[in-house]
N, C-alpha and C positions, 0 to 999 in steps of 0.2 A: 504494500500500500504506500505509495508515496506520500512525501512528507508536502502538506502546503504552509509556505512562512510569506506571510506578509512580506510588500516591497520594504515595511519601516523594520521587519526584521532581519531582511538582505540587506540593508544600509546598516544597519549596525554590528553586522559580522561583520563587514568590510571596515568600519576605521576601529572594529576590536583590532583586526586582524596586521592592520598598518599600523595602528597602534603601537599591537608587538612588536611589527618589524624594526619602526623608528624608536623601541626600547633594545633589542638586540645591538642595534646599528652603534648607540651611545653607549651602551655596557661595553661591548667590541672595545669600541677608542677609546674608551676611560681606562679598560684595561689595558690595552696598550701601552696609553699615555702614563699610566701609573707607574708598568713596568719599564719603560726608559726612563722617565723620571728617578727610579728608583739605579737602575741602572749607571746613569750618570752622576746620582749622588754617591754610590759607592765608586764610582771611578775617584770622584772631587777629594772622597776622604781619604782613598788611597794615596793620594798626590799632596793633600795638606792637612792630615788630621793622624794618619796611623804612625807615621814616625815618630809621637807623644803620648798617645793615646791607645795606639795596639791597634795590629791588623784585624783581632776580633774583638775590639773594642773593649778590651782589659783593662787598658789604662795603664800604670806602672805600679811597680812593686811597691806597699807600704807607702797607698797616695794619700795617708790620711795623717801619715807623720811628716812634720815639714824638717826639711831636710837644716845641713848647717847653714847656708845660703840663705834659710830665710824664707824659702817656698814651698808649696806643699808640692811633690810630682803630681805629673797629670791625671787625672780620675778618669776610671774605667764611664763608658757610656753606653753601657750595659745595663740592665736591671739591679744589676750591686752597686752602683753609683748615685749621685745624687743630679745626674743631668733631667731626670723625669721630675723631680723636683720643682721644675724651672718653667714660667711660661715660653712660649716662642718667642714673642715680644723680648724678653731679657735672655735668653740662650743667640737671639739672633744680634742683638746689642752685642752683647759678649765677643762671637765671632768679630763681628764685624770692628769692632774700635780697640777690642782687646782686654783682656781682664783685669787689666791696671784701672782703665779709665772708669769702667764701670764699678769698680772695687770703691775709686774717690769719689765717685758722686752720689754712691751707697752710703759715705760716711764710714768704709771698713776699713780698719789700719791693717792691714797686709798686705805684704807684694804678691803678684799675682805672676806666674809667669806665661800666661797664655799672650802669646805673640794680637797684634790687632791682621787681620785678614780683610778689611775693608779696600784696601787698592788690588789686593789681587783679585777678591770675588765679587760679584755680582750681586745684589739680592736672590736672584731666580737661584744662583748656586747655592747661596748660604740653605734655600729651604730645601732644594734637593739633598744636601747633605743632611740635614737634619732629618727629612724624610726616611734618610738612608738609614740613620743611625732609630730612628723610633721603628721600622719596619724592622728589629731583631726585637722589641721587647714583646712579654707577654701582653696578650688583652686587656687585662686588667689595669697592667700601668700603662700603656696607650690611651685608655680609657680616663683614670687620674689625668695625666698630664694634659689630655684632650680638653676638659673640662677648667683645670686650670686656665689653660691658654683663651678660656671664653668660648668653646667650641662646643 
């Protein structure tokens, strides 16, 4: 027995059905786009972040005793660190001017020894890195830090 649907119910599977399509089409290039993004964030930290900080984002050994010098070494930015801690807003400060400047306008008396990365990166880089470096942690602190950051 065939089925009779209304011409107003052939019009409405046709823009479900486009619908879908033009949700496919943007999941597609979101993923994509996520995955280069992410891609060249981990390229940017290999070139200006892992030689301080670790290839798998360790940090260095005992970053929480500052050394004779004066500084504490670099902290892991990994879920054992306190980088999730931090909005975007101030992890991208941070990158960008350096941990000196943003330490004095904190009011914090410590030397900092996080170099400033403002003339060499971009904005668009400094968030793919950071991208890079939040896509290793668990859900939960993605979640935290996301929220933090106003998200």
């Amino acid at each position: 027995m065939p089925i009779n649907a209304s011409p107003a119910f052939a019009v409405w599977v046709k823009w479900l059905l486009a619908l879908a399509f033009v949700c496919a089409a943007v999941w597609t290039a979101w993923t994509y786009s996520r995955h280069q993004g992410l891609q060249r964030g981990s390229e940017l930290y290999a070139a200006h972040c892992a030689a301080c900080h670790g290839t798998q984002l360790e940090g260095r050994p005992d970053w929480q005793i500052m050394g004779e010098d004066g500084v504490l070494p670099a902290p892991p930015h990994d879920e054992t660190g306190h980088t999730w801690h931090h909005d975007d807003a101030m992890l991208t400060d941070y990158i960008r001017r350096g941990g000196q400047a943003v330490l004095d306008d904190m009011g914090v008396r410590m030397t900092s020894g996080m170099p400033a990365f403002g003339a060499v990166l971009e904005d668009d880089d400094i968030a793919a890195i950071l991208a890079f470096i939040k896509s290793n942690w668990p859900a939960r602190i993605q979640a935290v830090q996301t929220e933090r950051s106003g998200g």
